[in-house]
C-alpha positions in Angstrom: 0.0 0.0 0.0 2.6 2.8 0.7 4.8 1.7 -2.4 1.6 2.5 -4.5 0.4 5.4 -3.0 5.0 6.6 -3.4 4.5 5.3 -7.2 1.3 7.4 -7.2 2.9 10.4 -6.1 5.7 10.6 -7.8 4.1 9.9 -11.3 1.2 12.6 -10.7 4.1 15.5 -9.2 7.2 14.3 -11.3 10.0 16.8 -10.9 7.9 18.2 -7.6 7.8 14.8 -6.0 11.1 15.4 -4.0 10.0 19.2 -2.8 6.5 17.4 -1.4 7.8 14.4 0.0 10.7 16.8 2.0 7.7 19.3 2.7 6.2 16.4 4.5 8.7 15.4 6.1 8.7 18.9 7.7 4.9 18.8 8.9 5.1 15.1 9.5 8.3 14.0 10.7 7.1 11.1 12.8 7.0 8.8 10.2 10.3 9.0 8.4 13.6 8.0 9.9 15.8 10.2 8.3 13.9 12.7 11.1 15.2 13.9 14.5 11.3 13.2 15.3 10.7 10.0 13.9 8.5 8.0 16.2 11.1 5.8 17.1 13.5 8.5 18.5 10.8 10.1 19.9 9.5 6.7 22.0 13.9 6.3 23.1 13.5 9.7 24.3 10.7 9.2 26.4 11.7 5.6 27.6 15.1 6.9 28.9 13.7 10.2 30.1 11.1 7.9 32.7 14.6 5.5 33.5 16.3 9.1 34.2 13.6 10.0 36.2 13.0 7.0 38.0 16.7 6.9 39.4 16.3 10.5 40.8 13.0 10.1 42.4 14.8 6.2 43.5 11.8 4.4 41.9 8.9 6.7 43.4 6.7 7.0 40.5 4.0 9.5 40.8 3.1 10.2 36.9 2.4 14.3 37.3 5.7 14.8 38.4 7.4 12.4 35.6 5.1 14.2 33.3 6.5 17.8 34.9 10.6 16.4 34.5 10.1 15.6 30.7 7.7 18.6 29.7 8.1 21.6 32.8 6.0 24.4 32.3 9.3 26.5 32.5 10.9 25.2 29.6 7.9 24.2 27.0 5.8 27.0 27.6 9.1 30.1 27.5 8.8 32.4 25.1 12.0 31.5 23.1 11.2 28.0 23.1 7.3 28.6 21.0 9.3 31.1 19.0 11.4 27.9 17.8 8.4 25.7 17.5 7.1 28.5 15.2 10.5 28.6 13.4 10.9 24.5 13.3 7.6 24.9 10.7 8.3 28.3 8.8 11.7 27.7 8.3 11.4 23.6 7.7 9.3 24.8 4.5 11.6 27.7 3.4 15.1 26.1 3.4 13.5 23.2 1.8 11.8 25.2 -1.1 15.1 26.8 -1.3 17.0 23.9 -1.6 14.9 22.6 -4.5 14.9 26.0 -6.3 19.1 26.4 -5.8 19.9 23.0 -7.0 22.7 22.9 -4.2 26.0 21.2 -4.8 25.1 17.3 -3.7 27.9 14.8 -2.6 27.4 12.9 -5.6 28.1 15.6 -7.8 31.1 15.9 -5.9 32.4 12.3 -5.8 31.8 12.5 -9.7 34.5 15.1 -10.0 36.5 13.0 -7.4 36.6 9.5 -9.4 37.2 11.2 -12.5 40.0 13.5 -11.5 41.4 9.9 -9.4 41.3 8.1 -13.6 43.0 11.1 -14.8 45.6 11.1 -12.4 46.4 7.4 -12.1 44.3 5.6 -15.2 41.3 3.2 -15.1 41.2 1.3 -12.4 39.7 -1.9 -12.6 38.3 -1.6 -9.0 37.6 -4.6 -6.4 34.5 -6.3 -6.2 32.7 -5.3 -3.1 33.2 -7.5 -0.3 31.6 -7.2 3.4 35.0 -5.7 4.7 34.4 -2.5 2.2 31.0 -1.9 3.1 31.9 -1.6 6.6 34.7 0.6 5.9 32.7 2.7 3.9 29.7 3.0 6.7 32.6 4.1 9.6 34.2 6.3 7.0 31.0 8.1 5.8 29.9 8.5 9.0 33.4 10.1 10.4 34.1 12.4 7.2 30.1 13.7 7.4 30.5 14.1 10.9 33.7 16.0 10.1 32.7 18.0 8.0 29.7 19.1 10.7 32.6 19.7 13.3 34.6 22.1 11.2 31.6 24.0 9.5 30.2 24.4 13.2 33.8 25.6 14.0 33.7 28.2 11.1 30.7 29.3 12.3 31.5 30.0 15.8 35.1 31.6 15.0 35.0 33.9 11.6 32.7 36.6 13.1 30.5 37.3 9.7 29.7 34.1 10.3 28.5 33.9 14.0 26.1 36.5 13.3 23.9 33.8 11.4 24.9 31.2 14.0 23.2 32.9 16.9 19.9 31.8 15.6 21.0 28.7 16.7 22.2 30.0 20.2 20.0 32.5 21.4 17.0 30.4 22.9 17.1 30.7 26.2 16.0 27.1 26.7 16.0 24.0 25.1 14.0 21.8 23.2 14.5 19.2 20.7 13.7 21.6 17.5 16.2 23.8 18.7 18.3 21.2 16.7 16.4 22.7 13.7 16.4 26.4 14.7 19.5 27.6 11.7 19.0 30.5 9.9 18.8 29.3 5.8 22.2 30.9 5.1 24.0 28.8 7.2 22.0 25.4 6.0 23.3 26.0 2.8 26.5 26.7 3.6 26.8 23.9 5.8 25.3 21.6 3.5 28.0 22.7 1.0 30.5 21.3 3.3 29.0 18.5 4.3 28.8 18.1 -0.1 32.8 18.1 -0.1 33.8 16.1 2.4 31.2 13.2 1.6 31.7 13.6 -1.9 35.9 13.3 -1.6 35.1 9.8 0.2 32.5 9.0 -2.2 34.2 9.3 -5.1 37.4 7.4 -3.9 35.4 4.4 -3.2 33.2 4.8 -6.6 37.0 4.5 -7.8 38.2 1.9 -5.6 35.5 -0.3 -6.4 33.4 -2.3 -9.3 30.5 -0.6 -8.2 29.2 2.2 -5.6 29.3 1.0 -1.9 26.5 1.5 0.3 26.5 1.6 4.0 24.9 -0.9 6.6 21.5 0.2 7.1 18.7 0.0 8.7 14.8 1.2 7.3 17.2 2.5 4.8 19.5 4.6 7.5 23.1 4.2 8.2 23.3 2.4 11.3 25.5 4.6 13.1 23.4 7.5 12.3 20.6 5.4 13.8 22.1 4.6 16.7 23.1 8.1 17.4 19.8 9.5 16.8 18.0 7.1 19.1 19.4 9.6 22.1 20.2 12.7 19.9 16.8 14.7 21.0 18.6 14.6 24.7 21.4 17.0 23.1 18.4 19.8 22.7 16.8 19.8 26.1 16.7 20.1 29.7 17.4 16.6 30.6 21.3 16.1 31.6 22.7 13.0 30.2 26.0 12.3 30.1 28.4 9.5 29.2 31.4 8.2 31.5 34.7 10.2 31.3 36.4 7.7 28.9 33.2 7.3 26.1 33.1 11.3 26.1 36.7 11.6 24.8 35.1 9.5 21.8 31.3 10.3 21.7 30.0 13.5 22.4 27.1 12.8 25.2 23.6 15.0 24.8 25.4 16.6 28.1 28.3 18.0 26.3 26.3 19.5 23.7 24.0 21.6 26.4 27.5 22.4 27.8 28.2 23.8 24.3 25.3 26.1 24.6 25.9 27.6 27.8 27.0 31.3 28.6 29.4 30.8 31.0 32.2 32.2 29.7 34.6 28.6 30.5 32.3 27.4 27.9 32.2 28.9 25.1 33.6 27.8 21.8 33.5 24.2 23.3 32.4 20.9 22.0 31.6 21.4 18.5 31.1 17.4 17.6 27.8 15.8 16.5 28.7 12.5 16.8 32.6 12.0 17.7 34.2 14.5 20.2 37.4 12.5 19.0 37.3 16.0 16.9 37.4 18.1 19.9 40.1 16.3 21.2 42.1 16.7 18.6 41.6 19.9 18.1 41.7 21.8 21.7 38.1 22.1 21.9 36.6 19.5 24.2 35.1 20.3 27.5 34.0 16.9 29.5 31.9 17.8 32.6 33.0 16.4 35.6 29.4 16.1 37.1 26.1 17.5 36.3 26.3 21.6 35.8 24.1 24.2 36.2 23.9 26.1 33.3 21.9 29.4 31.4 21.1 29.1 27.8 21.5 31.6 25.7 23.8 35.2 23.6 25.7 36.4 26.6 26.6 39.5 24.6 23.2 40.0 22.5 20.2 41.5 23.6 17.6 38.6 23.3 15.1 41.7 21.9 16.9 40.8 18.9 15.8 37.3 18.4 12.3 37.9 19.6 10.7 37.2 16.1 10.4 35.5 13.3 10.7 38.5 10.9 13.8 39.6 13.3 15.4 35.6 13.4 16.0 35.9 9.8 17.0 39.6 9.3 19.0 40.5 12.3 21.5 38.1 11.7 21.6 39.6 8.0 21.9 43.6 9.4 24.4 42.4 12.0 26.8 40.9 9.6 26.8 43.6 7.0 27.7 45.8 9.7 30.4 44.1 10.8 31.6 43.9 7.2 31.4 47.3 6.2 31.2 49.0 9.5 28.4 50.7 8.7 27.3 50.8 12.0 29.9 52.2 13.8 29.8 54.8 10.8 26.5 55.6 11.5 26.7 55.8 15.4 29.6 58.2 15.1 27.3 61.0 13.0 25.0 60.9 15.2 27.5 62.4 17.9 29.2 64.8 15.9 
């Protein structure tokens, strides 16, 4: 039934298929797993949110108060956090049409360039059939150059200034939900998502090369399994719920914990704990922050009024004003003839 009603679909929209099927996605996201809201993630979340709750309340269930830990008042019902539930639907429709309409460098068009430029350089290559040991390769090394790629565009964005002004989209809700994940202003989703093109499209295209034909990862309903398994507690990174790993797992995986630590304004904080998935990057690079036990922490600008973010109109053009003035100074230009 829902291979006929998909064949249905895509032979009555054609070209438009893709844009409604990812516009549905956006309104409905419970039912696909390529989701942060896929029903599945969402029953994890809720399942280790009661075990969390259980051990602090040391197995005295009253289901008001269980209710009250995973959904307080304080947290679902703040301003900045309906503001991003407004966003999660507004911009979920926007970046998507814009996508379509932009035709955005893909990974595939990338790994095209890649194989072809890897014959030039060294001839046809008759490649290796592929065996089980390639496939798993291919699914850790997918999953560590996307993840990558997230790491250093996330570092970009925090560190090059013009771009931080777009980032604080991200950053200035004063608490946490799961769509905060979502809450990115559409210049950086494109800009990210041309990274994330590169860097899966160099691996990509050297295994297209290396190989009789294109690898695919290990899956699961048609997800990478790693990307699975990390999602099944990624909705923890978003939200009030502290969860983190032991000591030694954190230098490797970065724990939903580490994440909120990322999003705190303490000043020891900042610029911390970029990773998605592996905070092997943040080791490497001088940026990981493992908490030593459950913190206390404020969410959102330290430096920005949070007037600024206190719209949807001002969510998308703040960040734009901000970072033409810090371009061209325009600002500071006008500020100064206004004293003389």
């Amino acid at each position: 039934m829902k291979e006929a009603v998909k064949s249905f679909a895509q032979d009555y929209l054609g070209e438009y298929y893709v844009l409604f099927r990812e516009i549905f996605n956006v309104v409905f996201p419970f039912i696909s797993p390529f989701t942060r809201f896929y029903w599945l993630y969402i029953v994890t979340f809720l399942v280790v949110a009661f075990v969390l709750y259980a051990r602090q309340e040391k197995g005295q269930i009253n289901l008001m108060r269980m209710f009250q830990f995973v959904f307080p008042r304080s947290v679902y019902l703040h301003p900045s956090a309906i503001l991003t539930t407004k966003f999660y639907f507004v911009n979920g429709i926007l970046v998507t049409v814009l996508l379509f309409s932009l035709s955005v460098l893909t990974a595939t068009e990338v790994a095209g360039v890649v194989s072809g430029g890897l014959q030039m350089v060294f001839g046809e290559n008759p490649g290796a059939p592929v065996s089980l040991w390639g496939i798993a390769l291919f699914s850790l090394l997918i999953v560590m150059t996307m993840d990558f790629a997230n790491w250093f565009g996330h570092y970009v964005f925090h560190r090059i200034p013009f771009l931080w002004e777009f980032h604080k989209v991200h950053h200035c809700p004063e608490q946490l939900t799961p769509l905060t994940n979502e809450q990115q202003h559409p210049f950086e989703m494109i800009v990210r998502r041309l990274i994330g093109a590169f860097f899966g499209g160099l691996t990509i295209g050297f295994f297209n090369y290396a190989y009789l034909e294109p690898v695919q990862e290990f899956t699961v309903m048609k997800v990478g399994v790693i990307f699975l398994a990390f999602s099944l507690l990624a909705n923890f990174r978003h939200s009030h719920i502290w969860l983190p790993f032991p000591i030694w797992l954190s230098r490797v995986l970065s724990s939903p914990a580490m994440h909120q630590v990322h999003h705190s304004k303490a000043p020891e904080h900042w610029d911390k704990n970029y990773a998605v998935i592996f905070s092997l990057w943040d080791w490497i690079f001088g940026t990981i922050y493992i908490p030593q036990k459950k913190e206390t922490l404020r969410f959102g600008l330290a430096h920005d009024s949070a007037a600024d973010y206190n719209s949807l109109v001002n969510l998308y053009w703040v960040p734009c004003k901000k970072a033409w003035y810090g371009l061209t100074g325009a600002k500071a230009e006008e500020q100064k003839s206004e004293t003389v």
